[in-house]
N, C-alpha and C positions, 0 to 999 in steps of 0.2 A: 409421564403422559402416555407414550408406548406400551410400557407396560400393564399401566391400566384399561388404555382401549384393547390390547387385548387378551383381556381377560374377558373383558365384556363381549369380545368378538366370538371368544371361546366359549361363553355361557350362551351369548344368542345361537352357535350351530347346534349345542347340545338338546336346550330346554326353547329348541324353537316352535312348538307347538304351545308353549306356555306362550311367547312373543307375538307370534301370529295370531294369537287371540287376544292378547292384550289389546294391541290395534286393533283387530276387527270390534273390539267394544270398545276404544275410544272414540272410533271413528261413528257407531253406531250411536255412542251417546250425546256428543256434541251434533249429530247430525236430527236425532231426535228433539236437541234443545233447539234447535234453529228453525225447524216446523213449530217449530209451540213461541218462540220467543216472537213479538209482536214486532213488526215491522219498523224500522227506524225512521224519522220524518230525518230528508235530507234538511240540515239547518243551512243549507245555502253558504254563499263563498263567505268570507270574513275577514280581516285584516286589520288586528289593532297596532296604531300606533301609526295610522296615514292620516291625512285629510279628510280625505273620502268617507275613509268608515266612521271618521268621527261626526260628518256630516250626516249621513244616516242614521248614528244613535241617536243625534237631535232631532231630528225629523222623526224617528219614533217615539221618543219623547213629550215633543209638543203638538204632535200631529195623532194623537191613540188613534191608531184604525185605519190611518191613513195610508200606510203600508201593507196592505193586505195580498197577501202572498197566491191571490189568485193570478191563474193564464191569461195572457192578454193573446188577441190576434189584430194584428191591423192590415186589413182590406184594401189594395190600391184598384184604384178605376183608373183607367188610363182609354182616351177616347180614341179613336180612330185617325189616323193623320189627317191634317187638314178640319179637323171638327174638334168640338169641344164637349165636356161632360156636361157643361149646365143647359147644350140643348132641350128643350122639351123632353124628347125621346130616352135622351139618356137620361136625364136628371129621374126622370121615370123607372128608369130600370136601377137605377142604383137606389132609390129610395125602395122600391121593391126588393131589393136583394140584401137593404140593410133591416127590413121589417121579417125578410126569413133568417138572417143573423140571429134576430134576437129572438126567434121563437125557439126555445133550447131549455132544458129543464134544468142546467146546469151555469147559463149565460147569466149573468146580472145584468148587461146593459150593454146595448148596438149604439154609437151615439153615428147619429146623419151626418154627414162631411160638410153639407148645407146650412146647416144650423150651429154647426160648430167654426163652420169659416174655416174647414179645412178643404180648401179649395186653393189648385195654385194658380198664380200672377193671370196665366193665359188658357185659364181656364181649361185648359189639358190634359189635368188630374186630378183626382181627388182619394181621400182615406176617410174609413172607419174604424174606430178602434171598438173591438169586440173584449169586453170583458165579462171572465168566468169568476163561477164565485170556489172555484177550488183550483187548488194548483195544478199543474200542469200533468204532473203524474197519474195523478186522479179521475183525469180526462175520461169518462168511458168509450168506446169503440159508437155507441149511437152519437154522440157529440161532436166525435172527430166525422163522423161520414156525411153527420147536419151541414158543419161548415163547408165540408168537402162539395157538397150538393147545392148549397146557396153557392159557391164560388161557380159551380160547372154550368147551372141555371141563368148568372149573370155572364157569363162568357157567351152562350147564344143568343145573345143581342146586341152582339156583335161588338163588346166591350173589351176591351183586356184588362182580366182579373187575377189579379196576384195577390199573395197574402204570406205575411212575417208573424214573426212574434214568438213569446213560448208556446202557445198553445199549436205549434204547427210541429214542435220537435216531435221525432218517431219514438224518441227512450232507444235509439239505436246506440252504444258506445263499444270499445273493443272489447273483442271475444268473441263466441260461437266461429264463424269461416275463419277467424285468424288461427286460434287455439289448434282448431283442424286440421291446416295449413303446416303449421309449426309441428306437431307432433305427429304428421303422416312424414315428412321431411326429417325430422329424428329418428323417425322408426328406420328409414333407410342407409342416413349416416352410421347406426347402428349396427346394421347387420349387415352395412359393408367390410366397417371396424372388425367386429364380432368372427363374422363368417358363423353366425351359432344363430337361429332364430329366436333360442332361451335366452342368450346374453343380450340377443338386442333388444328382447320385452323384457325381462327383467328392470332394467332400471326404469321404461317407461311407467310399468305397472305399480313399482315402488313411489314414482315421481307422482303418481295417478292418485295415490294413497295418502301422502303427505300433501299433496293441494288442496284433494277432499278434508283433511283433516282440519288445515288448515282458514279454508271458506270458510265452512261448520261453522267453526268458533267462533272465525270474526263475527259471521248473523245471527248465531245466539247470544253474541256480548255487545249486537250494534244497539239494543237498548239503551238498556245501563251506562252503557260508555260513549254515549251518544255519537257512535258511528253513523256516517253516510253512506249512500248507497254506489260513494266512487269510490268509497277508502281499498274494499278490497282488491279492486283493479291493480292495482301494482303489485300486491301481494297473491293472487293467482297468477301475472307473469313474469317474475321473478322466481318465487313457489317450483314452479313449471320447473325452468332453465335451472334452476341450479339443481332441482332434485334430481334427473335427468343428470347434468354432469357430477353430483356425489357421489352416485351409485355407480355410476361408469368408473370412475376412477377405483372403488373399490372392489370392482366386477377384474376391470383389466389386472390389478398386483393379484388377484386372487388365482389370474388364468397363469399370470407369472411364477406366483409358489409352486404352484402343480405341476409347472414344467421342470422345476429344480428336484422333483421328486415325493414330495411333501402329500401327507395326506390331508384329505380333505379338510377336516376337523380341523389340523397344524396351519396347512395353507389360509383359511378362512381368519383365525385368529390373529395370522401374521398381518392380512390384510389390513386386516382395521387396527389394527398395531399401528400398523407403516403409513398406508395411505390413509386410513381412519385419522391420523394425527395431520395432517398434512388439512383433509375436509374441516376439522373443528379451527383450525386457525386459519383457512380460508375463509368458513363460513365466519368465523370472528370477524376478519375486517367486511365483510359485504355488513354484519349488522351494525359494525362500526359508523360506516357511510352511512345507512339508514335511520340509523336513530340519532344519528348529527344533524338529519332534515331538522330538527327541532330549533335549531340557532337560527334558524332563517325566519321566524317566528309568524308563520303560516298556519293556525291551527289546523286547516285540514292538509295541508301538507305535513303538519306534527303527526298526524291520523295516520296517515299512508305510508310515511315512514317506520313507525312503531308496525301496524299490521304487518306490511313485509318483509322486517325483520324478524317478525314472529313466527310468518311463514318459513323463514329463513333457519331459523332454529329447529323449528320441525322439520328440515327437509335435513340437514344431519341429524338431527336422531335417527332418521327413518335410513337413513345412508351406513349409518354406526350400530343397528339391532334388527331393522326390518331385513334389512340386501342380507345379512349373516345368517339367516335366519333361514330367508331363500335360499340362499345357498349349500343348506342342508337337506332341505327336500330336495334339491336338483345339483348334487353335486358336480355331477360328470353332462349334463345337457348343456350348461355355459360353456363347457368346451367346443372346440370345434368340431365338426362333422368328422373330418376324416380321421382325427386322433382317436376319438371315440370308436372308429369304424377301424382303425389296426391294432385297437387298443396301448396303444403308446404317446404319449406328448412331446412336442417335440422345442425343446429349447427357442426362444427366441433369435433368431439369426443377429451374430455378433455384428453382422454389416446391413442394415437400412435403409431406409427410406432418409430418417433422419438423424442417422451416422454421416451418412454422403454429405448431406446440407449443413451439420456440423464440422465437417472437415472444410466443405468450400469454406464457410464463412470465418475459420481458425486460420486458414491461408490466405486471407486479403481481409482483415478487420478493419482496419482504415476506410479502406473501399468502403465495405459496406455501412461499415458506420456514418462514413458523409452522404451516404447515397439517400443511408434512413432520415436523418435528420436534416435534411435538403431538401430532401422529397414531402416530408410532414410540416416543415418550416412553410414551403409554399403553399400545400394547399392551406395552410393554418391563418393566410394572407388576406383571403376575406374575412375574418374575422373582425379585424380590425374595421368596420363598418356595420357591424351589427349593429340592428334597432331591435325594441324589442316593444312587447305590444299585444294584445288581447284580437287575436283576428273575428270578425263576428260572422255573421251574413257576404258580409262582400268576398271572403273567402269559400266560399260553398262554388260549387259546381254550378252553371248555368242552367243545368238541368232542371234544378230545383225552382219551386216555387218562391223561395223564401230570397234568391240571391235575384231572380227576375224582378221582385216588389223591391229588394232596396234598389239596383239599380233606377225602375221606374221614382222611387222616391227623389234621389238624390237627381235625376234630369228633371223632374219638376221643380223642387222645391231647394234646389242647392245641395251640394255634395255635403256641405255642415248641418244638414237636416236628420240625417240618419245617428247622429250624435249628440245630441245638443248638451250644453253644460246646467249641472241646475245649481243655483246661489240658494244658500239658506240664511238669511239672516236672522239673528239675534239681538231684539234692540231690546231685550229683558232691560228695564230698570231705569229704559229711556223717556222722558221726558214726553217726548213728540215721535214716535215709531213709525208712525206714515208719512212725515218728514222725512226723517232718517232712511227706507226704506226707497222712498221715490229718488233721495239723492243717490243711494249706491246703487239703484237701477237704471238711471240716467247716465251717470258716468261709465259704467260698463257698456251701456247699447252702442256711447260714443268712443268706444275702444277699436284703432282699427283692427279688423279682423273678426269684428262681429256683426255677424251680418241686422237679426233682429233681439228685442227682449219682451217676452209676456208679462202680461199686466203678473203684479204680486198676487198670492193669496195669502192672507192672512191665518190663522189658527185663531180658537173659539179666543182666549184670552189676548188676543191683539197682540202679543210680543213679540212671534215670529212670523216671518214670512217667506213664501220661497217662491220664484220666477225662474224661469229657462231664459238662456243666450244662446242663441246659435250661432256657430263659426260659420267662415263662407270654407273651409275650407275641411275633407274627408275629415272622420273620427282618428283614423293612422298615420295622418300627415303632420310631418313635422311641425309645420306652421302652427297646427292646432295644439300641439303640446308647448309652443311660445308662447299662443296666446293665451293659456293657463295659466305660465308663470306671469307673465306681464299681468293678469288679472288679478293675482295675488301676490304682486310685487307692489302693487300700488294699494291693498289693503289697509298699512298703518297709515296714511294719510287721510284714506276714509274714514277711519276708526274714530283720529282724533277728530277730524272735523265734525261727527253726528254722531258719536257716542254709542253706536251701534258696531257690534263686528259683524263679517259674515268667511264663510265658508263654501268651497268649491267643490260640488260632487256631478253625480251621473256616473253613467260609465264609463264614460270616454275618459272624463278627469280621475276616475278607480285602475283604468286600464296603465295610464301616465303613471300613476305613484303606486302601484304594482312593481310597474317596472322597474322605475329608480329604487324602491326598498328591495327589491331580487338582486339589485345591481349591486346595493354598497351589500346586503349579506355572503355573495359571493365571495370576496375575500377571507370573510374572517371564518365563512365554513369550512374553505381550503386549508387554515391553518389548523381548524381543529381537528378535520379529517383525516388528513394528512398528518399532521404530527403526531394523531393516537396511532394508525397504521403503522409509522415509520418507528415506533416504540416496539410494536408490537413482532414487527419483521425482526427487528434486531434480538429479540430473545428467542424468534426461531433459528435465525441463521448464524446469531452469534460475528455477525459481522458489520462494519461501518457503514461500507463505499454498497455493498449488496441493497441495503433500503433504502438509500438516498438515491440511489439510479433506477428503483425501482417507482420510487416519485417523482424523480423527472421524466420517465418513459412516459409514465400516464399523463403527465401535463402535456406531451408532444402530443400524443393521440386522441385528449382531449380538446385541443384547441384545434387540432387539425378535423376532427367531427363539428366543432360547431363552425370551422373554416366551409366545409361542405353541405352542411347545413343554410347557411349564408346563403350559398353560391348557387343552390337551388332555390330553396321556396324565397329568399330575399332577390336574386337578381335574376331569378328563374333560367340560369343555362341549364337545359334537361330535364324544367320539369315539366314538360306536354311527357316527355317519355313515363314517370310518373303519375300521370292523370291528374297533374295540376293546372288548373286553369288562369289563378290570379295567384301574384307573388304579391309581397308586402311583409311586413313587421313578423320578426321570427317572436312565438309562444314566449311569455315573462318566464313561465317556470321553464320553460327548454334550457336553459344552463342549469339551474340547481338538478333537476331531473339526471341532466346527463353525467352530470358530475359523481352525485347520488348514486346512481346506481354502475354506472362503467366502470366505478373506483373500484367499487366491491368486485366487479368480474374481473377487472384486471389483476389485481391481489389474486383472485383467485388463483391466474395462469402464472402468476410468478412464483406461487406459493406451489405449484404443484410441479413446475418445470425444474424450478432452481432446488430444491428441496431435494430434488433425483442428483443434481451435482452435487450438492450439500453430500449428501448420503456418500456417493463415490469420496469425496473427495477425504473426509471423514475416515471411510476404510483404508486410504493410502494412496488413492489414485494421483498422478501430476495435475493441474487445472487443465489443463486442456484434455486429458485425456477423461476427467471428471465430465467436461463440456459434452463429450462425444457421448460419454455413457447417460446422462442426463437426458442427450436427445435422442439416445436409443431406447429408452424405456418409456417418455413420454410423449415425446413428437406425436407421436400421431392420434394417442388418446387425446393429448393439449390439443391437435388442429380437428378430431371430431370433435372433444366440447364445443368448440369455438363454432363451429360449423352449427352443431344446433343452439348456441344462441343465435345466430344469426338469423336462423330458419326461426328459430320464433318472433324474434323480432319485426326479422321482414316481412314477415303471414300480417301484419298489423301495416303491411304497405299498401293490401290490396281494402284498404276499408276507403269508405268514401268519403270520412268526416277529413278535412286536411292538416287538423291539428294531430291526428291519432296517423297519417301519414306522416306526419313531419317528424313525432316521436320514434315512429316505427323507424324512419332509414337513418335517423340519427344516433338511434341504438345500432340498427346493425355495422352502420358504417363507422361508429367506435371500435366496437368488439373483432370488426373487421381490420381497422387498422392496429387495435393495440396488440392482438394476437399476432397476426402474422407480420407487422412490420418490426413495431417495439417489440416483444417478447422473443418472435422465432427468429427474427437479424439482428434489434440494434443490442439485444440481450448476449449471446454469445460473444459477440465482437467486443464488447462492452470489458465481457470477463477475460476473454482472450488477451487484451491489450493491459488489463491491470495484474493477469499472470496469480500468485500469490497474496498479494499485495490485497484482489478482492476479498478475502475470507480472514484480512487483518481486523481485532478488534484490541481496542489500548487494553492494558491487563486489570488496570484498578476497574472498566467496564466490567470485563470478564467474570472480575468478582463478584461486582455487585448483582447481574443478570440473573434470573433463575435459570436454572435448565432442566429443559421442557424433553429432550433428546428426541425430536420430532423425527429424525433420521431414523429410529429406531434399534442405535447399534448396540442396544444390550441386547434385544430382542435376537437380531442378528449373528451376534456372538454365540448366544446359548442354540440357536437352530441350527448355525454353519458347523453340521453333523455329518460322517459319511452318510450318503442315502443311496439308497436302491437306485436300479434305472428308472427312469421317469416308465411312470405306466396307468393308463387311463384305469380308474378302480371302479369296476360294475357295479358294486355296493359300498358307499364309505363310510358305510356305517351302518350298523344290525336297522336303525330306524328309518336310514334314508330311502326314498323314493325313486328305485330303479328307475333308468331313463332307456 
């Protein structure tokens, strides 16, 4: 493997204007496909093998048309204390405000809250549901400023008018101010690293490349491949953060060779030799984790995973051909300033930043090893109270329209208003169907915990029918997910009595079996995950105890982020400091998500820390003194990656959706702990205390294993040449690009 990447490291410095154009017309052609490729229709969320979703293929089914994937908006009147909307006055202005609803060239139908009986108990509020005849995205800017204008027009008469629905979404999701955020905050980890303005654009510009490459594609293959328009979201921020740390790593070995003396051309090679091999099996396990999303059997979670691993794939290549490449036109500018300015380089100092912190933590392992695993133990302790759960409306900001109309919903008309459950029955083949039909609608209305049941509707051929229940109790309240199962615990008793079945859907009953299907796939992605990772560690480092403690770091760091995760947006300590307003049920995918992808960065940091031990220890070093050198070469490239994952991550704390907040700190606050707690403490200690014994592998292994010599040490061997003094080279080459 060494030896092959670098050859390829050697041919990208030579024949880099061949390379740099290659990309430039990769990138120009997928970018060209993606203006011409015709827009994907998002096919909306999906989920076989629940309830829910099986309720909705029937309902499309026996219902053609019935599901029509137009914006809905629903309208709240809410009257003034003390008064009522069916006053004269008001009933006037709402029936006026429902007549400029429906003037819209886009609207199918305003229905009257008066006419519809959507009026509550004490006459104190009322709704309209505004329905479009296109979906929500399609919305045009005169549609949205209509409704915006009947709401503003019904508010001066002194009404409070709020309004929910899809038709009220902005199409705001993460990116733009985050992406910004994140990569203005890289740029400066960068070139604090660096000390080189070239070194610290360098990998941004490479990083720049491979995300463009990588969007491109996805939008000229989201036809054909019937992509959504969220799939590429995780794959532009992931894209991002690892392109950004592959290039750095092979930026930093490359300022390393040069200081041993090495010419450009030599040093460039060795890099991607050494560190190149180090990125291809890093970036292995991130696509490991990604394309494992597929077990948890989420089609567009399948989606999001595959894209970002693909992203993932282009961001080493472009780390392993494009950075080598770059760094033939700019041989001597990734240097730092002052070397370049006395013309010499100057060795990396055999004592550091993180030699010193290698040595403390080699002199009290214990210590710190109880301190790490003490300290991630507890905050790992709210976890164990995790609920999980589809946040809607009621998670939004108060600021908003949409979260003022559900709470006005929910005080009129019942907190179980804003969710109700829909039954769909199926009495195909039954005898007496409105029989059948009125009894499992009566039984449920008399279920405690529901408050009311709408009359049935039937479909053209009388077989099926579907009625709403409302709970008296929130869509995210425990209660309401009993009273689901108690609804369909008592199904086979109905069954048998009237020969009809039925089925539980809505959202709220989609949101509940989300969850529990996220819950039980949880395990068994852990195993696959994790067990391909733990294979795949072992034929880099050639040793036992090294990938099984690099699977239990991540489980401490993983559990201890969704411990914090919990303890903010679930019991809300800290999150007004976050501009959270309402705490409740943590996001169903926030455990696969974080799993998913923190796996793959944490592998990353082990694979690029320990890898520098590996290598010492290979050449002869003792383990500890392996430990020391390890964290003298990587310490502090490992704590700038980690820093700008972070920085991208958290850039997605300042957005105002609370779902894309809760992903945001729950990524950084992984990558926060498994870097600096697991990898830069409990990892040294870890090795410290098993001495030898870490780098043991049984011998009939040893056979079997291929080897990949990710260390590099043939590479190593044939270069450990006398060389000249180190000396910064004005030209390293007849082609290169004086700096």
């Amino acid at each position: 493997m060494a030896e092959f990447l670098y050859r390829v490291g050697r041919l990208a410095f030579r024949r880099r204007w061949y390379v740099a154009l290659v990309w430039a017309a990769v990138l120009a052609a997928v970018g060209l496909g993606a203006l011409k490729a015709p827009g994907a229709a998002d096919e909306g969320f999906s989920m076989p093998g629940i309830e829910s979703q099986k309720a909705f293929d029937l309902m499309e089914e026996r219902f053609p048309g019935a599901s029509a994937d137009g914006a809905t908006a629903r309208v709240v009147f809410v009257a003034p204390k003390g008064e009522k909307v069916t006053a004269a006055g008001h009933r006037k202005a709402v029936e006026s405000a429902v007549a400029d609803l429906a003037d819209g060239s886009q609207v199918a139908s305003a229905v009257d809250p008066f006419q519809a009986k959507a009026v509550s108990k004490d006459g104190t509020t009322a709704y309209a549901t505004v329905t479009y005849k296109v979906a929500s995205s399609d919305l045009t800017e005169a549609s949205k400023a209509q409704l915006v204008k009947a709401l503003d027009t019904a508010r001066d008469t002194g009404l409070t008018v709020e309004a929910g629905g899809t038709a009220m979404d902005d199409g705001a999701g993460a990116g733009g101010s985050a992406e910004a955020i994140g990569i203005a905050i890289a740029a400066v980890v960068l070139l604090v690293t660096f000390g080189s303005l070239a070194a610290a654009g360098l990998p941004l510009l490479t990083a720049i490349v491979g995300v463009g490459v990588s969007m491109a594609t996805i939008l000229a293959l989201s036809h054909p491949l019937g992509l959504s328009t969220t799939t590429g979201t995780l794959a532009m921020m992931l894209g991002l953060a690892v392109g950004i740390d592959y290039a750095l790593f092979v930026v930093s070995r490359y300022r390393e060779e040069r200081a041993k003396g090495r010419e450009p051309g030599e040093a460039t090679a060795l890099a991607v030799g050494t560190a190149g091999s180090a990125v291809v099996f890093a970036g292995l396990t991130v696509v490991i984790a990604l394309a494992g999303l597929t077990v948890v059997g989420i089609p567009m979670l399948t989606k999001m995973g595959l894209a970002a691993a693909g992203a993932v794939v282009v961001g080493v290549l472009v780390a392993l051909t494009l950075v080598p490449a770059f760094l033939g036109f700019w041989p001597n500018a990734v240097l730092r300033r002052k070397d370049r300015r006395r013309g010499r380089i100057e060795e990396e100092a055999k004592d550091n930043g993180g030699t010193r912190w290698a040595r403390f933590v080699l002199r009290r392992p214990l210590p710190v090893l109880i301190l790490g695993v003490v300290g991630l133990g507890a905050l790992a302790v709210p976890m164990t109270s995790l609920q999980l759960g589809m946040p809607g409306d009621e998670a939004k900001s108060t600021s908003t329209t949409q979260r003022r109309a559900y709470d006005a919903l929910a005080e009129g008309f019942g907190p179980g208003f804003n969710g109700p459950l829909t039954v769909v029955v199926d009495a195909k083949g039954d005898a007496d169907a409105k029989a059948a039909v009125s009894t499992i609608s009566r039984k449920i209305g008399s279920t405690e915990g529901v408050v009311s049941v709408s009359p049935a509707r039937f479909n053209e051929t009388g077989d099926t029918a579907v009625f709403s229940a409302v709970p008296s109790t929130a869509p995210t309240s425990e209660k309401t997910k009993d009273l689901v199962t108690t609804i369909r615990d008592a199904r086979p008793a109905l069954e048998s009595g009237t020969g009809a079945t039925f089925e539980v859907t809505g959202s709220t009953a989609l949101n509940i079996d989300i969850a529990e299907k996220v819950q039980s796939a949880l395990v068994p992605y852990l195993i696959v995950v994790v067990g391909l990772a733990i294979v795949l560690l072992l034929v880099v480092f050639r040793s036992l105890l090294v990938p099984l403690k690099a699977a239990l770091g991540f489980l401490l760091s993983i559990l201890a982020s969704l411990g914090a995760v919990v303890l903010v947006f679930q019991e809300g300590h800290g999150a007004s400091l976050l501009g959270v307003e309402t705490t409740g049920p943590i996001m169903s995918l926030m455990p696969i998500f974080l799993v998913g992808i923190v796996f793959g960065l944490a592998m990353d940091y082990e694979v690029f820390l320990v890898s520098r031990m590996r290598e010492a220890y290979v050449h002869g070093e003792t383990p500890a003194q392996a430990v020391t050198s390890g964290f003298r070469h990587s310490a502090r490239v490992v704590t700038a990656a980690a820093l700008i994952m972070i920085a991208v991550f958290a850039g997605f704390m300042g957005e105002s959706d609370s779902m894309i907040k809760m992903i945001g700190f729950g990524l950084a606050s992984a990558v926060l702990l498994d870097a600096f707690v697991v990898r830069m403490a409990i990892v040294p200690a870890v090795l410290a205390l098993l001495g030898h014994r870490a780098w043991w592998l049984p011998a009939w292994l040893d056979r079997i294993l291929p080897r990949v010599d990710v260390e590099g040490e043939a590479l190593t061997r044939a270069a450990d040449t006398p060389a000249p003094a180190p000396a910064a080279s004005p030209s390293a080459d007849q082609d290169a690009v004086r700096v």
